[in-house]
C-alpha positions in Angstrom: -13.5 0.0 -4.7 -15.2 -2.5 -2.6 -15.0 -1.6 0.8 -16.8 -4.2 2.7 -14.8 -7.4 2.1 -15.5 -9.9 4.5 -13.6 -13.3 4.9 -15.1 -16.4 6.3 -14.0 -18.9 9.5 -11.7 -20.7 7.1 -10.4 -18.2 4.5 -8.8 -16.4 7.9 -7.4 -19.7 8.7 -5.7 -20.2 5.5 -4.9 -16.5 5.8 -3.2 -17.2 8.8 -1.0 -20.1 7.9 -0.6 -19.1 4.5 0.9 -15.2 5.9 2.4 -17.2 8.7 4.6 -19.5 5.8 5.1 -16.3 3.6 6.5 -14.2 6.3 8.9 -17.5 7.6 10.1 -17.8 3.9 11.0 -13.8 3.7 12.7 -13.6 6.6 14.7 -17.1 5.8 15.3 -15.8 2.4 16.6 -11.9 3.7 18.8 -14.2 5.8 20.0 -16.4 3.2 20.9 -13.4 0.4 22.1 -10.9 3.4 23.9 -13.4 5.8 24.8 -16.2 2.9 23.2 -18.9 4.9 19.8 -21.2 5.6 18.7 -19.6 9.2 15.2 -21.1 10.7 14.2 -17.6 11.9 11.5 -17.4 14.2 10.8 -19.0 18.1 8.9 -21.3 16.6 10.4 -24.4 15.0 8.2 -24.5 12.5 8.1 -22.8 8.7 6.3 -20.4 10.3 6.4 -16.9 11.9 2.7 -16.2 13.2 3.6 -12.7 13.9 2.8 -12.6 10.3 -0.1 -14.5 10.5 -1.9 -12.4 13.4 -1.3 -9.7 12.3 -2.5 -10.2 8.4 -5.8 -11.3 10.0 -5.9 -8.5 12.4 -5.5 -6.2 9.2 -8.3 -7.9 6.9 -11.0 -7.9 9.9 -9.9 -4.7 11.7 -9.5 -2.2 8.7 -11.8 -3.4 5.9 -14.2 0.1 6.0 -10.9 1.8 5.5 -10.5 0.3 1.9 -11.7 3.4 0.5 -9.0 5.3 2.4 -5.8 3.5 1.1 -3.6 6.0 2.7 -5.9 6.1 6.5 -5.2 2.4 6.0 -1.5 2.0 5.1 -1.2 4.1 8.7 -3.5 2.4 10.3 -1.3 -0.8 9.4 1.7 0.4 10.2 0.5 1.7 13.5 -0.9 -1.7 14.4 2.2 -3.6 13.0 4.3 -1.5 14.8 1.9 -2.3 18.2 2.7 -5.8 17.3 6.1 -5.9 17.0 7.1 -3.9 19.8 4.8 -5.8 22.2 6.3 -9.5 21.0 9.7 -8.1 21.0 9.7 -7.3 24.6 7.5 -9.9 25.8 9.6 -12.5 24.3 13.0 -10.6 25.8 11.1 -10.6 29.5 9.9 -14.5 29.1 13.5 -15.5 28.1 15.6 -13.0 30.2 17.3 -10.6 27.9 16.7 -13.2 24.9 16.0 -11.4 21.5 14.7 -12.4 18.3 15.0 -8.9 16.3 17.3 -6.0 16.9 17.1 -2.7 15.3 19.0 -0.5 17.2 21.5 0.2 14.2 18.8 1.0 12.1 17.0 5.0 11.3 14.1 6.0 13.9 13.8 2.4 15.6 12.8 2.6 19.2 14.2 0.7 21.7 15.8 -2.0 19.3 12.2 -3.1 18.4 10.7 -1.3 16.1 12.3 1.4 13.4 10.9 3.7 9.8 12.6 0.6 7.8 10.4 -2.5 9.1 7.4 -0.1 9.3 7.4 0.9 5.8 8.1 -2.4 4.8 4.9 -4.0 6.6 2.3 -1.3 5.3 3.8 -1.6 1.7 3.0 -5.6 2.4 -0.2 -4.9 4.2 -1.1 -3.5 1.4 -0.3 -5.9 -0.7 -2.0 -8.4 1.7 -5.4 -6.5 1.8 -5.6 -6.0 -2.5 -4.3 -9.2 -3.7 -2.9 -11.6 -1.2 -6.0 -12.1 1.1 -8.3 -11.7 -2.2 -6.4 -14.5 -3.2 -6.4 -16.7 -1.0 -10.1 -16.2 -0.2 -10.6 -17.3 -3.4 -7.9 -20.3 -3.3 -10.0 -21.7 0.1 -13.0 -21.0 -1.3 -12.6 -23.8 -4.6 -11.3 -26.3 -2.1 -13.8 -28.9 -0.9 -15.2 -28.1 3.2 -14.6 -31.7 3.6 -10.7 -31.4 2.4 -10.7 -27.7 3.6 -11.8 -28.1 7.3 -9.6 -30.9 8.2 -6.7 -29.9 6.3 -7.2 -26.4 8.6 -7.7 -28.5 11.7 -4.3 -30.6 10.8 -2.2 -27.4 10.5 -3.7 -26.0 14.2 -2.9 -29.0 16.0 0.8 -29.1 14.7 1.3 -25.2 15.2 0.1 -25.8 18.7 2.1 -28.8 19.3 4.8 -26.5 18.2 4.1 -23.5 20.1 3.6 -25.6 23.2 7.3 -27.3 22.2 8.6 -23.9 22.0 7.8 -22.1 24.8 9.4 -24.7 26.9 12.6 -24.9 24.3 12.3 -21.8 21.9 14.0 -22.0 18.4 17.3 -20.2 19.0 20.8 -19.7 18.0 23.4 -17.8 15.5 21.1 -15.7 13.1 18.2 -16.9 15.4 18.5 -14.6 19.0 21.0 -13.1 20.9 21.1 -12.1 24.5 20.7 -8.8 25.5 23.3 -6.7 27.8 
């Protein structure tokens, strides 16, 4: 097993958005099948959740020497997945006064409402996933595209998410299925 994989400027970039657009499209579809209707999750506005996308960059830079160690690495995900979560959760719910995005309070070992076993299982299973075939991938999908299509198509996407983050902060994505305040 190769244990040294290392991904270039641009193949984390199209990590980024392309985990970013994969974990908006989960979360809109759970919604969809579980609550029977089209939801724009996230505080973005965008089709995008960058929670995903951070942290599926973090995971292919931070853990590569553990690819030997699939089991040391599907902790090691969940521990830093779980770090993420929690830390967005209630830094979004200080920002915006009792404002939250995700609640698991119903749900088996979740602490505080922000994290629980569920989600965490869920995000090393697709860290996983991420660090065997989704980032190989994509790697490989950036890598036949032209620099000169590649860099400013990359460029393009940056300026737009941070038009949109900069939107959002101001006026975050919210509503039924969206957030909910807390008590």
């Amino acid at each position: 097993m190769k244990s040294e994989k290392r991904y270039s400027f641009w193949s984390l970039a199209v990590i980024f958005f392309g985990m970013s657009l994969a974990g908006w499209l989960w979360e809109v579809s759970l919604h969809l099948f579980a609550g029977g209707g089209f939801v724009n999750r996230g505080f973005l506005h965008g089709p995008w959740l960058p929670i995903y996308g951070f942290g599926s960059v973090l995971i292919v830079t931070l853990f590569y020497r553990l690819r030997c160690k699939p089991l040391l690495e599907f902790l090691a995900i969940i521990l830093l997945c779980g770090g993420i979560e929690y830390c967005i959760s209630w830094l979004l719910e200080k920002l915006y006064h009792g404002m939250k995005w995700w609640d698991y309070s119903g749900y088996f070992l979740n602490v505080n409402g922000r994290i629980c076993a569920e989600g965490l299982l869920a995000f090393g299973a697709g860290g996983m996933l991420l660090v065997y075939v989704l980032a190989p991938f994509l790697d490989q999908c950036s890598k036949r595209i032209p620099r000169k299509v590649l860099v400013p198509v990359c460029l393009a996407l940056t300026f737009v998410f941070c038009v949109d983050l900069i939107y959002s902060v101001g006026i975050p994505n919210t509503g039924n299925g969206i957030t909910r305040h807390g008590l």
